[in-house]
C-alpha positions as CSV (number, residue, x, y, z in Angstrom):
1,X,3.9,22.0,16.9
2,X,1.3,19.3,17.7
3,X,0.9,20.0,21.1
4,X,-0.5,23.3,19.9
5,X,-3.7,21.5,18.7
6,X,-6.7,20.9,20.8
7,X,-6.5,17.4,19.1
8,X,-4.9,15.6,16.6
9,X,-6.0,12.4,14.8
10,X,-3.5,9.4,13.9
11,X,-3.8,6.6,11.4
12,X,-2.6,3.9,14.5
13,X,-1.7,3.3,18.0
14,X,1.6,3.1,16.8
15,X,1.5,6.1,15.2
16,X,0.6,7.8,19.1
17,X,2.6,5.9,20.6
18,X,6.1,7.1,18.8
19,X,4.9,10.6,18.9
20,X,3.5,10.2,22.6
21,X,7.3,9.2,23.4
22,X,8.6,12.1,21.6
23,X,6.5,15.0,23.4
24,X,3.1,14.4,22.5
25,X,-0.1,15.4,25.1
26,X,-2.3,16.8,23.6
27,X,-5.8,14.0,23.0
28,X,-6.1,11.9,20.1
29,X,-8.2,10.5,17.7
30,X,-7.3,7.0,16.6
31,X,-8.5,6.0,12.5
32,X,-9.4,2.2,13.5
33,X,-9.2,1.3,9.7
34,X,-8.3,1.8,5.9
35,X,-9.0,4.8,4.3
36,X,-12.7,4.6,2.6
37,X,-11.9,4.4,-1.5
38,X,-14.5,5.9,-3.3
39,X,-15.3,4.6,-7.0
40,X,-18.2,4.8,-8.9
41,X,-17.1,1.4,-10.6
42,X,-19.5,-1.6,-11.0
43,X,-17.7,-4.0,-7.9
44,X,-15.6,-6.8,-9.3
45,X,-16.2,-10.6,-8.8
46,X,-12.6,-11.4,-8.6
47,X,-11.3,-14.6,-9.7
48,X,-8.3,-16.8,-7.7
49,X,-5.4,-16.8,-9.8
50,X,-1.6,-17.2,-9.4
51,X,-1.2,-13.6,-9.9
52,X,0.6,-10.8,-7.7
53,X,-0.6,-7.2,-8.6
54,X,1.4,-4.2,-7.5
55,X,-0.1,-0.8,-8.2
56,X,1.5,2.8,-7.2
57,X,4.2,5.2,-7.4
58,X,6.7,2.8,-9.8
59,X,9.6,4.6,-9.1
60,X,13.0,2.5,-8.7
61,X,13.5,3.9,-5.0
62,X,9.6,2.7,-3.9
63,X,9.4,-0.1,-6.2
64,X,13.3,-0.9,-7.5
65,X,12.8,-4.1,-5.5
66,X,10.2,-5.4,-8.2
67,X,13.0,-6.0,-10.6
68,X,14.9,-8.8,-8.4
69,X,11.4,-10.7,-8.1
70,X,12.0,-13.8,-10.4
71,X,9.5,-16.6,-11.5
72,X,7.0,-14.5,-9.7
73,X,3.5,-13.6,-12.1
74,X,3.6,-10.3,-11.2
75,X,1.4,-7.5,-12.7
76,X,2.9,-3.9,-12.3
77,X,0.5,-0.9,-12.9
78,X,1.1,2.9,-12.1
79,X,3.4,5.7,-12.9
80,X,7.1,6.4,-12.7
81,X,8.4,3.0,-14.0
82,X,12.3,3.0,-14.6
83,X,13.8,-0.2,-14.0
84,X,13.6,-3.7,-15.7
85,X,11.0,-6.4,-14.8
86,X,12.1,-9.7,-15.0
87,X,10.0,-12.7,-17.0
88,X,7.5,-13.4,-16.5
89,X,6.2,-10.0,-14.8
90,X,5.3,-6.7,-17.0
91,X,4.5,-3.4,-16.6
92,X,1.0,-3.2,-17.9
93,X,0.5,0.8,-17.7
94,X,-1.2,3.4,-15.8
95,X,-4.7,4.1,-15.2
96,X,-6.5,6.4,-13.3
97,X,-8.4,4.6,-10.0
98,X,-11.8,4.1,-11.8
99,X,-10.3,2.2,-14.4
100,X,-7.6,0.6,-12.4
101,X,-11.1,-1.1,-10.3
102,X,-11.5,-2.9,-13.2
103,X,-8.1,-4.0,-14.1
104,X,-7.5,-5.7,-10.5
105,X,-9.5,-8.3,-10.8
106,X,-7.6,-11.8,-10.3
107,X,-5.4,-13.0,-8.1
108,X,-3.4,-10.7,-4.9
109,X,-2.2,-7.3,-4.4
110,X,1.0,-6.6,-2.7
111,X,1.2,-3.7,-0.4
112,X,5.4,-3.1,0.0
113,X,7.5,-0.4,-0.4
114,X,10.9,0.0,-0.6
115,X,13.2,-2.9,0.0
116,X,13.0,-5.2,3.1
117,X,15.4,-3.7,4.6
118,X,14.7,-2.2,7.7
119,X,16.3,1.1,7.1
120,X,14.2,1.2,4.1
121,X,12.2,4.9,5.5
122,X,9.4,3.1,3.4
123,X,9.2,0.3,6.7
124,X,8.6,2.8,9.0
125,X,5.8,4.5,7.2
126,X,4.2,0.9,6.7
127,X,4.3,0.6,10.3
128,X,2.5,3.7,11.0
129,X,-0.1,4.6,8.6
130,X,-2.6,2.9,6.3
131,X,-1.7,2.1,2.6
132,X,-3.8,3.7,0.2
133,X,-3.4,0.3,-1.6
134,X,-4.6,-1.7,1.3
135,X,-8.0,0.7,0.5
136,X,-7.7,0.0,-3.3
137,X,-7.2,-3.8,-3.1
138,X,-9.9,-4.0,-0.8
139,X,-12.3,-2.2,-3.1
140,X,-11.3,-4.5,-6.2
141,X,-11.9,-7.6,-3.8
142,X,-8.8,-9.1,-4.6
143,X,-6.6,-10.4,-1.2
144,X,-3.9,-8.2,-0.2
145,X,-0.5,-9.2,0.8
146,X,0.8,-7.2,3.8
147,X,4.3,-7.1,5.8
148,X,3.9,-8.4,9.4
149,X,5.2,-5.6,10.6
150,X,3.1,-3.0,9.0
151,X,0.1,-1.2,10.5
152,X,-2.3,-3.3,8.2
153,X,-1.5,-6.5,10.3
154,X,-2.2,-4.7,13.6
């Protein structure tokens, strides 16, 4: 179905080469960063702390993985929660993205999904596209933790 477009864009050169493999010719467009996040928040002056954020879709099959994270200070925020955090995270609720700007603003954010396994079909989309949480991490200022193997360490 691709290959009846004049062009196509892709959010990496892993992304082109995987479909280039399967059948692609047509020309592409390569995105050669994050997605722009647009906020009409003040910007945050975030602070170092021994913090781990994790903001998204909270769902046990993205997210299940939270709940075996122990001793870790880890801040939860979104939608979809249904699992057990252990001590001394917590689920601190969800916001919409203006006013989750201004929640993020200490310590990292954490970009996984899924488990790490590598038939996790979360992996693969790490490996191939840019997290809409590297783009809100980076808007709060705070550092974001990434998998080697994603697209955001490419």
């Amino acid at each position: 179905m691709l290959n009846n477009f004049d062009f196509i864009t892709l959010p990496s050169l892993s992304a082109e080469r995987l479909l280039k493999k399967n059948g692609l010719h047509v020309p592409t467009v390569i995105q050669r960063g994050p997605f722009d996040f647009l906020t009409s928040s003040p910007l945050n002056s975030p602070q170092y702390a021994n913090i781990v954020n994790y903001a998204g879709n909270i769902s046990k099959t993205k997210a299940g993985f939270l709940a075996t994270l122990r001793n870790v200070h880890l801040v939860v925020y979104g939608k979809g929660i249904d699992f057990r955090l252990q001590n001394p995270a917590y689920y601190a609720g969800k916001y919409d993205n203006d006013e989750l700007i201004t929640k993020l603003d200490s310590g990292f954010g954490l970009l996984w999904d899924g488990d790490c396994s590598s038939k996790s079909p979360f992996k693969d989309y790490e490996k191939y596209n840019w997290q809409y949480k590297l783009s809100l991490y980076l808007a709060t200022g705070i550092v974001p933790i990434a998998d080697s193997a994603s697209n955001v360490d490419k």
